[in-house]
N, CA, C and O atoms as a printed pandas DataFrame, in Angstrom:
     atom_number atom_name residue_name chain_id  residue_number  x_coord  y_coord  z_coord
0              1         N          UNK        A               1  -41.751   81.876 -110.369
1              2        CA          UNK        A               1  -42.755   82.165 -109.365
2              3         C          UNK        A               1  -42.378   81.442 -108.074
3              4         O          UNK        A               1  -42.107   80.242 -108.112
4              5         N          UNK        A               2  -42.355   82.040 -107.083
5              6        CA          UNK        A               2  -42.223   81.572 -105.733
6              7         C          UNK        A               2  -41.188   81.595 -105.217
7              8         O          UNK        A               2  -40.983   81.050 -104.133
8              9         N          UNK        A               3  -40.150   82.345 -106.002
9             10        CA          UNK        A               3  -38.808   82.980 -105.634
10            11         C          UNK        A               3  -38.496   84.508 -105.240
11            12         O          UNK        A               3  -38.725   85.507 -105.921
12            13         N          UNK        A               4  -37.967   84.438 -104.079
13            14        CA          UNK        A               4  -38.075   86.024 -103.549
14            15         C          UNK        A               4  -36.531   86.583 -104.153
15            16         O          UNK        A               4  -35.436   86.080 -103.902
16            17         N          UNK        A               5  -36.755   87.512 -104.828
17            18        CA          UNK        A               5  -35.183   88.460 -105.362
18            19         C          UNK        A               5  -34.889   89.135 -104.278
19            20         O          UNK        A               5  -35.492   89.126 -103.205
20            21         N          UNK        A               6  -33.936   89.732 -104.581
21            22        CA          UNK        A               6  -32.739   90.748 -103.691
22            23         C          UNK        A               6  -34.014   92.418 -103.669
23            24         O          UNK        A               6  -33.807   93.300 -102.836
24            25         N          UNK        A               7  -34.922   92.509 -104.452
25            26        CA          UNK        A               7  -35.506   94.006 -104.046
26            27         C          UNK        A               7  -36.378   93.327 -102.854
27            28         O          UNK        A               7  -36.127   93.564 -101.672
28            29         N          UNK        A               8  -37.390   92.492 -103.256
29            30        CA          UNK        A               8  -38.029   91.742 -102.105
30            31         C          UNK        A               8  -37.675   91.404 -100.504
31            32         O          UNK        A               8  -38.191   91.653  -99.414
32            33         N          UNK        A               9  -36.375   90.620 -101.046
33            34        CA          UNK        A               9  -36.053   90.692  -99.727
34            35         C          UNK        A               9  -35.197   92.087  -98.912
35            36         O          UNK        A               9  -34.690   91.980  -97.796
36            37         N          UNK        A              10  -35.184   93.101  -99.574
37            38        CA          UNK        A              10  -34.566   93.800  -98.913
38            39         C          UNK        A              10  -35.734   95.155  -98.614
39            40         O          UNK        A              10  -35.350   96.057  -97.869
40            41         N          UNK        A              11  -36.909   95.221  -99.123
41            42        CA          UNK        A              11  -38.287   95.304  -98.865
42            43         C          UNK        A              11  -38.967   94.517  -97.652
43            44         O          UNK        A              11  -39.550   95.109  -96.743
44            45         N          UNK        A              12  -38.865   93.424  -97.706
45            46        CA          UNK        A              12  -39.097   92.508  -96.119
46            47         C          UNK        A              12  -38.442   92.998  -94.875
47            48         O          UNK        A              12  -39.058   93.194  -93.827
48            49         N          UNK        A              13  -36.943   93.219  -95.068
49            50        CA          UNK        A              13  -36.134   93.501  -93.947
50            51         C          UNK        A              13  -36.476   94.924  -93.833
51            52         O          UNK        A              13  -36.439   95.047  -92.609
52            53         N          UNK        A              14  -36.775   96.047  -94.281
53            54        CA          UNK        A              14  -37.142   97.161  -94.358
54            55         C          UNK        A              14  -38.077   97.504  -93.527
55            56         O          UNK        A              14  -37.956   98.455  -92.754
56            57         N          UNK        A              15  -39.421   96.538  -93.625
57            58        CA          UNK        A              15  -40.357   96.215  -93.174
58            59         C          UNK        A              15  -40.587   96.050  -91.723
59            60         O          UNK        A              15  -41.052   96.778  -90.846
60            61         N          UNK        A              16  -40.063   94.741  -91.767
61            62        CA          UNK        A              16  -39.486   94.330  -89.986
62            63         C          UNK        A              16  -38.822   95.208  -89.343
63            64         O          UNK        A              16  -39.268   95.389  -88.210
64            65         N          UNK        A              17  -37.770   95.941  -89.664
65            66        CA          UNK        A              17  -36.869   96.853  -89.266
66            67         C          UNK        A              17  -38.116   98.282  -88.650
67            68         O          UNK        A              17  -38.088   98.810  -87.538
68            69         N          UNK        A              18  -38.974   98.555  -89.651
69            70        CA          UNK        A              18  -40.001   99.713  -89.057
70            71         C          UNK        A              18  -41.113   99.108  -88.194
71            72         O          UNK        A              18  -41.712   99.788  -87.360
72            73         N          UNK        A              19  -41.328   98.051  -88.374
73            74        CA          UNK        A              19  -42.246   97.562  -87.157
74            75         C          UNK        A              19  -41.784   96.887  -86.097
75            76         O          UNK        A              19  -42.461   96.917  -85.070
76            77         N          UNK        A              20  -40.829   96.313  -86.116
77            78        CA          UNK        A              20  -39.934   95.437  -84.850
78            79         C          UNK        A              20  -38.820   96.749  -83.952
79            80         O          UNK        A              20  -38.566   97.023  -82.779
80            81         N          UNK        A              21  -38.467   97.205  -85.144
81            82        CA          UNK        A              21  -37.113   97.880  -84.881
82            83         C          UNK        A              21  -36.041   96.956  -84.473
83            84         O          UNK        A              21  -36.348   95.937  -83.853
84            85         N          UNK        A              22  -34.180   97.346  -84.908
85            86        CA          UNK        A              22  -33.357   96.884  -85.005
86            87         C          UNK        A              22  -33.157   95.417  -84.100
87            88         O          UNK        A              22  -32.899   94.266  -84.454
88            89         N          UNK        A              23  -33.452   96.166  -82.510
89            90        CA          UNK        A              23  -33.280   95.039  -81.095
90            91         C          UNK        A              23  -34.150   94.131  -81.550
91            92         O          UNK        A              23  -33.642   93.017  -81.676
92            93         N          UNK        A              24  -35.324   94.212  -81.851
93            94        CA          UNK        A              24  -35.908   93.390  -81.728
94            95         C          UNK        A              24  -35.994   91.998  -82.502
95            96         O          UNK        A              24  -36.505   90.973  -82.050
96            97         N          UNK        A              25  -35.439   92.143  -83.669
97            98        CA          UNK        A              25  -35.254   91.581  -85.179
98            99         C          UNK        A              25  -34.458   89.978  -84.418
99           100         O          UNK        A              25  -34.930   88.845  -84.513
100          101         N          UNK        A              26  -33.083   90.406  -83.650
101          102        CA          UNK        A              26  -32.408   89.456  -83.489
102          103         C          UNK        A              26  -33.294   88.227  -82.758
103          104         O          UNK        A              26  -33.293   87.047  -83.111
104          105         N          UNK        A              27  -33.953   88.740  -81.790
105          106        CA          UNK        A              27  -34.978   87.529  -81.240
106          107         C          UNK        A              27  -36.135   86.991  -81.578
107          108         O          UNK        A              27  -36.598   86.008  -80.999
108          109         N          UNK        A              28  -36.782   87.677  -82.687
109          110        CA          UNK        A              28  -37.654   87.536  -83.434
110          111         C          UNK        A              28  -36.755   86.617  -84.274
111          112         O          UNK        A              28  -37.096   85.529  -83.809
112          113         N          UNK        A              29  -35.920   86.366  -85.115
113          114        CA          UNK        A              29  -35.177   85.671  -86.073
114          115         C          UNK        A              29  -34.874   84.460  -85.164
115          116         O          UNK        A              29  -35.268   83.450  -85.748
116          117         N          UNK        A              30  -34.276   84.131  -83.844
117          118        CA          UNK        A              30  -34.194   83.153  -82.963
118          119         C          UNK        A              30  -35.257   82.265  -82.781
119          120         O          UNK        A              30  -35.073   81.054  -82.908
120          121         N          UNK        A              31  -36.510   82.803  -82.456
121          122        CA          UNK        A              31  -38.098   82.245  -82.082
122          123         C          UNK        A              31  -38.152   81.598  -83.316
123          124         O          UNK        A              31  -38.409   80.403  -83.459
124          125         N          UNK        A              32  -37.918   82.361  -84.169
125          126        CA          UNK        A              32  -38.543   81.549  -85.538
126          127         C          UNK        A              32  -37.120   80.290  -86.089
127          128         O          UNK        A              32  -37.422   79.437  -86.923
128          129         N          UNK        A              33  -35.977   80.326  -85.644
129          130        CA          UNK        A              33  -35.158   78.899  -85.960
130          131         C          UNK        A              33  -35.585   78.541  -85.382
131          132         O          UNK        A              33  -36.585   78.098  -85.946
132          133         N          UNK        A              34  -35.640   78.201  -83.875
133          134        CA          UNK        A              34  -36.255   77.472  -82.744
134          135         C          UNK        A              34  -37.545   76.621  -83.491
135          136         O          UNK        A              34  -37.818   75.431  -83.648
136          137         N          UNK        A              35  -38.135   77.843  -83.835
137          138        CA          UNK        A              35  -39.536   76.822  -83.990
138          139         C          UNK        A              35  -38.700   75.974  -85.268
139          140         O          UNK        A              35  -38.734   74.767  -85.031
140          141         N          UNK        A              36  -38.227   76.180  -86.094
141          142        CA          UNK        A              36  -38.064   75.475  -87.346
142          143         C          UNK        A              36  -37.274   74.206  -87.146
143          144         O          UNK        A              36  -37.284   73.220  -87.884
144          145         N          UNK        A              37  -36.720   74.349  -86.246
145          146        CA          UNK        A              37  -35.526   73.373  -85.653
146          147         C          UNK        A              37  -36.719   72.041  -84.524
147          148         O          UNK        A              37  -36.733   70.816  -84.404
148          149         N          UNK        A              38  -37.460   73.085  -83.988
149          150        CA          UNK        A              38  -38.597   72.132  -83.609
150          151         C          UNK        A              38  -39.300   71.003  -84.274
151          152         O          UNK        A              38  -39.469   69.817  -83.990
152          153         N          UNK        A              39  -39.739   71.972  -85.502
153          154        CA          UNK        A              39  -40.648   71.410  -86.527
154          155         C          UNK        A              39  -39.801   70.279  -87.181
155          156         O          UNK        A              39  -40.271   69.145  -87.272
156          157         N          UNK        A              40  -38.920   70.492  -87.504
157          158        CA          UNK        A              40  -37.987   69.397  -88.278
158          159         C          UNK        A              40  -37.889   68.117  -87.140
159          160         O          UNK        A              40  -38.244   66.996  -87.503
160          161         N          UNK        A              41  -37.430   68.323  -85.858
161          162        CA          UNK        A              41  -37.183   67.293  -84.911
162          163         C          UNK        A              41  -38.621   66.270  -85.108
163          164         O          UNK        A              41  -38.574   65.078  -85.411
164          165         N          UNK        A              42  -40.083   67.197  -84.810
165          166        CA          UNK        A              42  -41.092   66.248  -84.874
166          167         C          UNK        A              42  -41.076   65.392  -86.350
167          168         O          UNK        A              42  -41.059   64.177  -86.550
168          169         N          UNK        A              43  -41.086   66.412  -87.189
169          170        CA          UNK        A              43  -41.022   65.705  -88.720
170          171         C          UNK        A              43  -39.981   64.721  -88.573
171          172         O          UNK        A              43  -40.559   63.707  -88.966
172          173         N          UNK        A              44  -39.085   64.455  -88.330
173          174        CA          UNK        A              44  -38.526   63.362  -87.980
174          175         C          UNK        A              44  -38.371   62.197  -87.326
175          176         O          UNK        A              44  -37.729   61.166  -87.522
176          177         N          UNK        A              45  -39.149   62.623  -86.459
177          178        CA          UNK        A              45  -39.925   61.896  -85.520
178          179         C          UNK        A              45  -41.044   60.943  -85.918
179          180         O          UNK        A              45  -41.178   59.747  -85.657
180          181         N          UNK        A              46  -41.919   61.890  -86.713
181          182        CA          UNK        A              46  -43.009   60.867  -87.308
182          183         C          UNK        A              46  -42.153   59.624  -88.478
183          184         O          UNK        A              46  -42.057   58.397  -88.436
184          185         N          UNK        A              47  -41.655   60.658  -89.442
185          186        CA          UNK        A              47  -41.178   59.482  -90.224
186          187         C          UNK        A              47  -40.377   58.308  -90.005
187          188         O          UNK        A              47  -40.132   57.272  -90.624
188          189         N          UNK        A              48  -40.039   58.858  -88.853
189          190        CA          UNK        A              48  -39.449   57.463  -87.979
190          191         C          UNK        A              48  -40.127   56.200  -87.413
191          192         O          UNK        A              48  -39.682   55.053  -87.363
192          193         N          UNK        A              49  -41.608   56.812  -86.894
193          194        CA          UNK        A              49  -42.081   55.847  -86.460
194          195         C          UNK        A              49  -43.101   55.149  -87.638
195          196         O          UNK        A              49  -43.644   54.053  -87.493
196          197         N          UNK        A              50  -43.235   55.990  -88.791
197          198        CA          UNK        A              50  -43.787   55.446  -89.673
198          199         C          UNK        A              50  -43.285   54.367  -90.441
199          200         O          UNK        A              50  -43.882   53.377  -90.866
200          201         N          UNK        A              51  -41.551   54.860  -90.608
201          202        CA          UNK        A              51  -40.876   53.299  -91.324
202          203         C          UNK        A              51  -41.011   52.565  -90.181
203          204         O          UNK        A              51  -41.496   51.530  -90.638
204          205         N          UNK        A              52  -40.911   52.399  -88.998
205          206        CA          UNK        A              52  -40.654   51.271  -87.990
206          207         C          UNK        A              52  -42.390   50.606  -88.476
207          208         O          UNK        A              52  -42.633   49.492  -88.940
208          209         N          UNK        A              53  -43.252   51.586  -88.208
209          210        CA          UNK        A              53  -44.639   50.573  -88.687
210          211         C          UNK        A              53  -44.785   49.645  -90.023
211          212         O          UNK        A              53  -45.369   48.564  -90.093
212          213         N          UNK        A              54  -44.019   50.432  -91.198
213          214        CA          UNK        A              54  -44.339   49.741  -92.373
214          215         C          UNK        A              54  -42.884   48.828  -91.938
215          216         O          UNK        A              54  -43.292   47.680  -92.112
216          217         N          UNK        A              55  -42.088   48.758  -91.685
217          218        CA          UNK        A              55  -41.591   47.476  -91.476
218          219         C          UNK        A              55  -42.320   46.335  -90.655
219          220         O          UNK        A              55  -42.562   45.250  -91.183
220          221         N          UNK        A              56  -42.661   46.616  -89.347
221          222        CA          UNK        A              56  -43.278   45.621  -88.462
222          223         C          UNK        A              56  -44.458   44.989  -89.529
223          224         O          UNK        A              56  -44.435   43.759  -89.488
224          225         N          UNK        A              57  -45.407   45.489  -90.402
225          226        CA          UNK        A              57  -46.342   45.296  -91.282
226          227         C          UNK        A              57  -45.636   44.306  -92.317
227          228         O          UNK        A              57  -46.306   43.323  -92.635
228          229         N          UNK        A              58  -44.302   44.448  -92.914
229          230        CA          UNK        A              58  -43.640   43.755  -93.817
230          231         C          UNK        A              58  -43.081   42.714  -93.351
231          232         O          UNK        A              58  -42.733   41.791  -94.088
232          233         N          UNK        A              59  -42.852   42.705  -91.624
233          234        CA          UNK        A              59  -42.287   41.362  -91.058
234          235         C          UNK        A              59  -43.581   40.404  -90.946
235          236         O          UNK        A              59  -43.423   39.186  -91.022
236          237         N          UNK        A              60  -45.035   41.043  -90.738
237          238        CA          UNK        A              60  -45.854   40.429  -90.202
238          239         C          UNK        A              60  -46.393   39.838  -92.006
239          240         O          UNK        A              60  -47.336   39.076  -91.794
240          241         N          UNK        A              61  -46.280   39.874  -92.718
241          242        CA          UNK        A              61  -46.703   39.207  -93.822
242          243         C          UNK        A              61  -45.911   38.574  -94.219
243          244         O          UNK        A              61  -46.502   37.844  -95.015
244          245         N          UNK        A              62  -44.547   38.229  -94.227
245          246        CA          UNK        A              62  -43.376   37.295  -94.580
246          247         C          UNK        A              62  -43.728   36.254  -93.836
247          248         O          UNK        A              62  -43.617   35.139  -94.346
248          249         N          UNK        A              63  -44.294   36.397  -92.296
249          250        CA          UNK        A              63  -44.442   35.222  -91.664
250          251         C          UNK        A              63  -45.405   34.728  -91.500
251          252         O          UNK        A              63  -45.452   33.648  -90.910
C-alpha cells in the first residue's frame, strides 16, 4: 500500500497529458522541483537551527 506501479503511473501521465497537454507538462514538472528543492532548503534550515538550540541548552547546563 502506498506504492504507485507502472499502470498507475502511466494512468497519471495520461491524465496530465489531457488536461495540461504535452507543452505544458515540462513547466508544470519544473514549478513543482522548485518548490521541492525549496521545501527541503527550509527543512534544513529549521533543523539547523534546532541542533544549534539543543546544543546552546546542553552548553548552558554543563556550566
Amino acid at each position: 500500500m502506498g506504492m504507485i506501479g507502472t499502470q498507475e503511473l502511466i494512468l497519471i501521465c495520461a491524465i496530465l497529458v489531457l488536461l495540461f497537454g504535452a507543452k505544458k507538462i515540462p513547466e508544470i514538472a519544473s514549478g513543482i522541483g522548485k518548490g521541492i528543492k525549496e521545501f527541503r532548503k527550509a527543512s534544513n534550515e529549521v533543523t539547523a537551527e534546532l541542533n544549534k538550540t539543543e546544543k546552546e541548552v546542553e552548553n548552558k547546563k554543563t556550566v
